[in-house]
C-alpha positions in Angstrom: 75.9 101.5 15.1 75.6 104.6 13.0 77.3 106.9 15.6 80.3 104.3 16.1 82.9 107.1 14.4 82.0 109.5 16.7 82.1 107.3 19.5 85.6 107.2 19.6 86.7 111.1 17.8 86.3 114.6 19.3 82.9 116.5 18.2 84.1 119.9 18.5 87.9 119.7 17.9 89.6 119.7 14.2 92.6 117.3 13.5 94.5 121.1 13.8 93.4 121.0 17.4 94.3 117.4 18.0 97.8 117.7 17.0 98.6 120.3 19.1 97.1 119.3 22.2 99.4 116.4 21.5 101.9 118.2 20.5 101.9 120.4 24.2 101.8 117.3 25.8 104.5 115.7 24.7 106.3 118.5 25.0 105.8 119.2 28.1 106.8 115.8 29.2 110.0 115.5 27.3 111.6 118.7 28.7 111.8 118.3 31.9 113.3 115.1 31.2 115.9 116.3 28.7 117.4 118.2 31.0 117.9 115.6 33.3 119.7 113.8 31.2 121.7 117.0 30.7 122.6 117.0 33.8 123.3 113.4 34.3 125.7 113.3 31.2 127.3 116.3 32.7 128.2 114.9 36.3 129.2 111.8 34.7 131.4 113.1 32.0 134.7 111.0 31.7 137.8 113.4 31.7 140.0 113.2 28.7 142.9 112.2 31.2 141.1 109.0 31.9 140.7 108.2 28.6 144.4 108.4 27.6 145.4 105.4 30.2 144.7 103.1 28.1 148.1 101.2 26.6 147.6 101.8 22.5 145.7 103.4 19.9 143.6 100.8 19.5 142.3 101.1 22.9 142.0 104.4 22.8 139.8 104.4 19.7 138.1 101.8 21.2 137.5 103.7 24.4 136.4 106.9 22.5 133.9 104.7 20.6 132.5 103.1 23.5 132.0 106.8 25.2 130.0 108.2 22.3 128.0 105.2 22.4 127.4 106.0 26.1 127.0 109.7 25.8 124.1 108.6 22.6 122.5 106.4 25.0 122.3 109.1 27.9 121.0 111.6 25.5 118.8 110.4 23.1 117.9 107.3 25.2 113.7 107.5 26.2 112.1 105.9 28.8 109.5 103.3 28.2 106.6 105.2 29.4 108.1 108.3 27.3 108.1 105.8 24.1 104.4 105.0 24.9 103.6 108.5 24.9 105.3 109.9 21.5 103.9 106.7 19.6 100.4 107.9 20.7 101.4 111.7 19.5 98.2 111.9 17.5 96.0 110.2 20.5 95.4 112.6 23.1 92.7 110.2 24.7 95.4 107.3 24.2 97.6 109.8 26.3 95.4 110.1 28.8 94.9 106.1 29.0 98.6 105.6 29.3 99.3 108.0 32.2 95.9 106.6 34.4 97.2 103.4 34.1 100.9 104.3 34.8 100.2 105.9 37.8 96.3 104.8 39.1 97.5 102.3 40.9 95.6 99.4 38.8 98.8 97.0 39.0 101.3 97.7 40.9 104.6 95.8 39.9 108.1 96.0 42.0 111.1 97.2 41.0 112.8 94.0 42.2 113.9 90.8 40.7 111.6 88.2 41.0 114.3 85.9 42.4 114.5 88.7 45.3 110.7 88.8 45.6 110.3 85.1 45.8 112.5 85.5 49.1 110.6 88.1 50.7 106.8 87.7 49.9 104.6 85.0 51.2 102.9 82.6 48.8 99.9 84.4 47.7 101.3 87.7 47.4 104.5 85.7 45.1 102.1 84.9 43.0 100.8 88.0 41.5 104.2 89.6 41.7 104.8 86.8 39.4 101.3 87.8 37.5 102.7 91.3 37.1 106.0 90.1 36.2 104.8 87.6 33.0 102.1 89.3 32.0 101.5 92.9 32.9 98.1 93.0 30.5 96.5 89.9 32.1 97.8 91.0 35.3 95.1 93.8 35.2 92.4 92.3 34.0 92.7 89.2 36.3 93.2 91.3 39.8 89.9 93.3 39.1 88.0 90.0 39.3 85.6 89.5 42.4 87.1 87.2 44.8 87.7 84.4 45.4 87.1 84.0 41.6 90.6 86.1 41.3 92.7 84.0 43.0 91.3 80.8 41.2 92.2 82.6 37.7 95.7 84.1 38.8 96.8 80.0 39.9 95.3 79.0 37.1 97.4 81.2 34.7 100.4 80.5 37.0 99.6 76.5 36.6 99.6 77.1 32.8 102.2 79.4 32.1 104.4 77.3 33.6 103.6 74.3 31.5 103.8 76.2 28.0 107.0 77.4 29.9 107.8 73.9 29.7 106.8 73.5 25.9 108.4 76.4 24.9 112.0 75.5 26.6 113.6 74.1 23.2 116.9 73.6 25.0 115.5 71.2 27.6 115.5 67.4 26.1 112.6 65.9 24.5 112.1 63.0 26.3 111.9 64.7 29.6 109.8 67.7 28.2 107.1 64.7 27.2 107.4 62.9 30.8 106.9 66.5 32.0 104.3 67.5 30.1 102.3 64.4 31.2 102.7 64.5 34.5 102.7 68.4 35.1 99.5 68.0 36.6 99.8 65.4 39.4 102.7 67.8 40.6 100.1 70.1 41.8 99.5 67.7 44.5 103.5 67.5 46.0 104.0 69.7 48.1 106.9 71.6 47.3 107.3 70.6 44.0 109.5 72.4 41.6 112.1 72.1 38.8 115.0 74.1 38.2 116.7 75.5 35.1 113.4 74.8 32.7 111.7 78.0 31.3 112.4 80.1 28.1 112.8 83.4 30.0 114.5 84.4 33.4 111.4 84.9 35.1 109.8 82.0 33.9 112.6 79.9 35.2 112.5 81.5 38.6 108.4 80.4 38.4 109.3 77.1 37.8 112.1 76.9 40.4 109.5 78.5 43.2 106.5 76.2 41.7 105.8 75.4 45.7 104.4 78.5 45.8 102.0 78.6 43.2 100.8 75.3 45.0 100.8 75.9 48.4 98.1 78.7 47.6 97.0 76.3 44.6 95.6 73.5 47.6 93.7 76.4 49.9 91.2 77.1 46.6 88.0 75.6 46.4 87.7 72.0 46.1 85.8 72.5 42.7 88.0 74.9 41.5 90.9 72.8 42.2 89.5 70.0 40.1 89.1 72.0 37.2 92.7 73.4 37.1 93.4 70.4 37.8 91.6 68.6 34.5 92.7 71.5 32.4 96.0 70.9 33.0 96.0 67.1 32.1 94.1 67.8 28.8 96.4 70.4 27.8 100.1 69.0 28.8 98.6 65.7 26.9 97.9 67.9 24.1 101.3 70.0 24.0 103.0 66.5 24.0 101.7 65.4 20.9 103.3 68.2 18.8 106.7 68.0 20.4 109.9 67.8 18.4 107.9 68.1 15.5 109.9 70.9 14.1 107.5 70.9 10.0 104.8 73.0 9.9 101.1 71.8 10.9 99.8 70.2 7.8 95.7 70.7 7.8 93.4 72.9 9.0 92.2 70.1 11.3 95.4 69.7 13.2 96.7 73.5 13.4 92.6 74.2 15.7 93.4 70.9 17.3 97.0 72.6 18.3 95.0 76.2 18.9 92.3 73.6 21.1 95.3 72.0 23.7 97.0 75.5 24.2 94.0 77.6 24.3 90.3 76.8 23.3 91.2 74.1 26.5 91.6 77.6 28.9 88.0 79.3 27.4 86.8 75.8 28.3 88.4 75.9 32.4 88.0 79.4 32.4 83.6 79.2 31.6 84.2 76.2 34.4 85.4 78.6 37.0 83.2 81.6 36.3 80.2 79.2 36.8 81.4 77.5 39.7 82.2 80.6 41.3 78.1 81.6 40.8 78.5 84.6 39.0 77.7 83.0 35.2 75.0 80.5 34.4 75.5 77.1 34.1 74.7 76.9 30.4 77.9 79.0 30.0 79.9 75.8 30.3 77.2 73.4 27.7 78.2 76.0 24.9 81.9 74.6 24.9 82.4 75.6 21.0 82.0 79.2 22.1 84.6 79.2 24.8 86.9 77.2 22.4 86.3 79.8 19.9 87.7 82.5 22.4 90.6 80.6 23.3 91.3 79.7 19.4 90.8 83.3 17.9 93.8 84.8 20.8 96.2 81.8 20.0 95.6 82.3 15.9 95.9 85.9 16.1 99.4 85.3 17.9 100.5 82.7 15.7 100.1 85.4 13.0 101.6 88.0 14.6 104.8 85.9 15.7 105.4 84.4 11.9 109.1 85.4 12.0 109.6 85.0 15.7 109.0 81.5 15.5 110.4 81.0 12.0 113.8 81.9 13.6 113.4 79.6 16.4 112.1 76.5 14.3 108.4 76.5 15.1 106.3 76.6 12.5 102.4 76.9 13.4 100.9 78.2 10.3 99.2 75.6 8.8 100.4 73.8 5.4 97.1 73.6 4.0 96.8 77.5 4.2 100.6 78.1 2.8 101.4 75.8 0.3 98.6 78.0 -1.9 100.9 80.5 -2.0 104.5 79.5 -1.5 106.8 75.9 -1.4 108.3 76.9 1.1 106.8 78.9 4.2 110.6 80.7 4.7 109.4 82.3 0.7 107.2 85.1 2.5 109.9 86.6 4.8 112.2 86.7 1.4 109.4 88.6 -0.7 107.4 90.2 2.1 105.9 92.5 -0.5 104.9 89.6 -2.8 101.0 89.3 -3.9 101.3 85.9 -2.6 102.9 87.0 0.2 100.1 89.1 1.3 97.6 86.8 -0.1 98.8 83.9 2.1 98.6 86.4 5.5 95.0 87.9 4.6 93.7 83.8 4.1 95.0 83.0 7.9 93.9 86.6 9.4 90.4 85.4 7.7 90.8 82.2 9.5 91.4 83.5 12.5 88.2 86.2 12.1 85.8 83.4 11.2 85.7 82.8 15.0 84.6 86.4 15.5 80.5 85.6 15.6 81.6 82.9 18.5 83.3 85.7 20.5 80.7 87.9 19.8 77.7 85.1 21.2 79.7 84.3 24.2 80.2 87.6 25.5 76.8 88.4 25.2 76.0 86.1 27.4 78.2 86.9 30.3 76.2 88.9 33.1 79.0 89.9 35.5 80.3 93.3 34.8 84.1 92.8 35.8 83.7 88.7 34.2 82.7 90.5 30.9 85.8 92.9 31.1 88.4 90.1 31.8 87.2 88.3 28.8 86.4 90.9 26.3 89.4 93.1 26.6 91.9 90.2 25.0 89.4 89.9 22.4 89.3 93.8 21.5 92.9 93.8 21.9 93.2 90.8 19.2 90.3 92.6 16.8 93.3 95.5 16.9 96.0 93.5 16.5 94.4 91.6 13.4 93.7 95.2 12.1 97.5 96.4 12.3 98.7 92.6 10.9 96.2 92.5 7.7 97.2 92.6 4.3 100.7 94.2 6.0 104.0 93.1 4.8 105.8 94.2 8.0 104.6 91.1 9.6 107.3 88.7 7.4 110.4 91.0 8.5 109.0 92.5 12.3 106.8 91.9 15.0 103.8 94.2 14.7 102.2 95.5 17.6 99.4 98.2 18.6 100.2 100.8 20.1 100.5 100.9 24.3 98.3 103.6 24.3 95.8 101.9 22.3 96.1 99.4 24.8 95.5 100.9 27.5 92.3 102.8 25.9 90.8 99.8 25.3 91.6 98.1 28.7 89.9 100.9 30.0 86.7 101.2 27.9 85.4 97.7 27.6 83.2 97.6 31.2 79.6 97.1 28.8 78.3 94.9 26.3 77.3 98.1 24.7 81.1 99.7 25.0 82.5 96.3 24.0 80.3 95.8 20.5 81.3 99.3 19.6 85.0 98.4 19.8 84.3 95.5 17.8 82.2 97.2 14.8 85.1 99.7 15.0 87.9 97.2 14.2 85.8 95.1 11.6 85.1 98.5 9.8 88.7 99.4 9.6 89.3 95.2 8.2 86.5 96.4 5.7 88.9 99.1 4.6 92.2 97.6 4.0 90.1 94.4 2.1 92.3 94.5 -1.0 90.4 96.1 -3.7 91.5 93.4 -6.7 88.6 91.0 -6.6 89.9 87.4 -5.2 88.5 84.5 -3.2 89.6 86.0 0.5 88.8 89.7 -0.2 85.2 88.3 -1.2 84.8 85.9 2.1 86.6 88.5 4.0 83.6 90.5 3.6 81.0 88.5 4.6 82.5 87.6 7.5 82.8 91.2 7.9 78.6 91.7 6.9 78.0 88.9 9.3 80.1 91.0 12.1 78.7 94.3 11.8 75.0 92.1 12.2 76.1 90.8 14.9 77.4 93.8 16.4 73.7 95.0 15.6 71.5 92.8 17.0 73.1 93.0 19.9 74.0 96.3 20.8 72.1 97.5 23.7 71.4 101.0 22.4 
């Protein structure tokens, strides 16, 4: 791993260069669409006649207001893909990713509803317009799976996703949310079955509301494969139930990976199931089971960290007591002093917590043997290393939600199709941990880096160089 810096940075090109190959590009993609706009706001300029119909000056201020607004939002307004683009400014390469993925055809996602699509499109193809819809990341990873080992994932995310949508509904009554949560999986045997109005988002209501779908296509999967989604399912919504309308934070470490277990360690466990089954992995995949819990736990950790406020705001509180009450009385305390020593202290322990799962990823992956198996599950992974990066000892997380950038994303989604690609990504991200490690001597600085040691090792031993 001595050449893992200039695995990842131009050889021949000064940070003088990069900036201005960056600089061109952007460039040259904004302008053309500048002027569009130009054009646009021109042919849909409002005449000052118009304006003046209004009945009072209170209207017409009103109406002037409204028209700057407009005329702000025509002008300065940027497209997604545009947004992507500038926050890589410095990241030619992250560029590059963003437009192949754009417009390579990897996913392609409709421009309509999904309410419309679920009218037009028959039941397989409904599902990974739904796929696209809810999770545009996944999405990719999934459809470049072998089949029929894609099909079993994509209904087995659609089974899932619309249980946690059930979990996550906090307007639909608790007694019925249990029952529900239950009995999701015997549902996947009624034809038909669906339930309307229950979901936390639009499209995951319309899911829900078209759930016959998901298991008409659900019943013409393998017999084996069925069984597993099935079991999953039942261990899970059993799980989720357990931890409803409990509205206090998660008290011991214990409880908060038991939580982390139900919602996700419980998919690395179905999801080694079906990759065996399917004959691509060996069987000893699925004897391991602490290693596929540890891939499900370290995802659902690293979100719980990242969506602190989120969920603060909407009365959920994941992070766990035992970890918190170190620092504060109250786990509201850090979004009040985001700066705080404690603050920070409190948010490096539970990114620590969530890295000690790190060697578990790391052994798991190495033993994967199918190219495109070993991209579906390591890209998350990377994509969790970075996101642990960007939320470490960073104060932003108590007032925002901090994200990587898309660009970085979509590097990494492209660049993780070897063991050997995948380790380097890894030893990367633990590198850059190593460097924000607070430099005042405490406890979690000091275990932080031995986990980090035991990482780079790791990362070592087995790198296929």
């Amino acid at each position: 791993m001595n050449n893992e810096n200039s695995y990842y940075y131009f050889h021949s090109h000064s940070l003088t260069m990069i900036i201005l190959v960056a600089t061109l590009i952007n460039v040259i993609l904004y302008i053309p669409y500048y002027f569009y706009q130009c054009l646009l706001s021109a042919l849909a300029t409002v005449s000052v006649g118009d304006i003046y119909t209004v009945q009072n000056d209170d209207d017409i201020i009103l109406e002037k207001q409204q028209q700057m607004k407009a005329m702000k939002q025509k002008w300065f307004y940027m497209p997604p893909v545009l947004k992507e683009l500038t926050s890589s400014f410095l990241f030619p390469t992250e560029i590059i990713a963003i437009l192949k993925l754009k417009f390579g055809g990897y996913v392609k996602t409709s421009k309509n509803s999904l309410d419309q699509l679920a009218h037009t499109l028959n039941d397989l193809d409904f599902c990974y317009a739904t796929l696209n819809k809810v999770s545009r990341s996944f999405a990719l990873v999934i459809q470049q799976l072998p089949q029929p080992l894609k099909d079993s994932v994509c209904i087995f995310y659609l089974v899932l996703r619309g249980l946690d949508s059930v979990e996550d509904d906090m307007t639909y009554p608790q007694d019925k949310k249990i029952f529900l949560l239950h009995t999701f999986y015997s549902n996947l045997l009624i034809d038909n079955w669906s339930i309307k109005d229950v979901g936390d988002t639009e499209d995951y209501r319309i899911l829900l509301d078209n759930f016959g779908k998901v298991i008409n296509v659900f019943k013409l999967l393998d017999k084996n494969d069925q069984s597993i989604i099935s079991n999953i399912t039942l261990q899970m919504g059993t799980g989720m139930a357990e931890y409803v309308g409990k509205i206090d934070s998660i008290e011991t470490l214990t409880s908060y990976n038991l939580y982390c277990h139900y919602v996700a360690g419980l998919v690395g466990h179905g999801l080694s199931a079906l990759f065996v089954n399917s004959g691509l992995e060996d069987t000893d995949l699925c004897v391991h089971k602490h290693l596929s819990n540890s891939m499900g736990l370290f995802l659902q950790k690293t979100n719980i960290i990242r969506d602190y406020l989120e969920d603060l705001k909407a009365g959920r509180t994941w992070w766990p007591k035992e970890i918190w009450q170190n620092y504060a009385a109250y786990l509201d305390e850090f979004a009040k002093t985001p700066n705080c020593e404690k603050s920070l202290e409190c948010l490096n322990h539970m990114v620590l917590d969530s890295f000690n799962h790190v060697p578990d990823v790391i052994n798991y992956l190495s033993r994967l043997k199918h190219r495109k198996v070993l991209e579906f599950c390591a890209i998350p992974q990377v994509m969790a290393m970075a996101t642990l990066v960007e939320l470490y000892n960073n104060p932003s997380v108590f007032t925002s939600v901090v994200k990587i950038r898309k660009g970085l994303t979509c590097k990494l989604m492209l660049n993780c199709s070897t063991l050997n690609e995948v380790l380097h990504w890894i030893y990367f991200f633990i590198t850059k941990i190593e460097q924000k490690i607070p430099k005042q001597p405490s406890v979690n600085a000091h275990r932080m880096q031995e986990v980090v040691d035991q990482v780079k090792n790791l990362c070592d031993v087995n790198s296929k160089i």
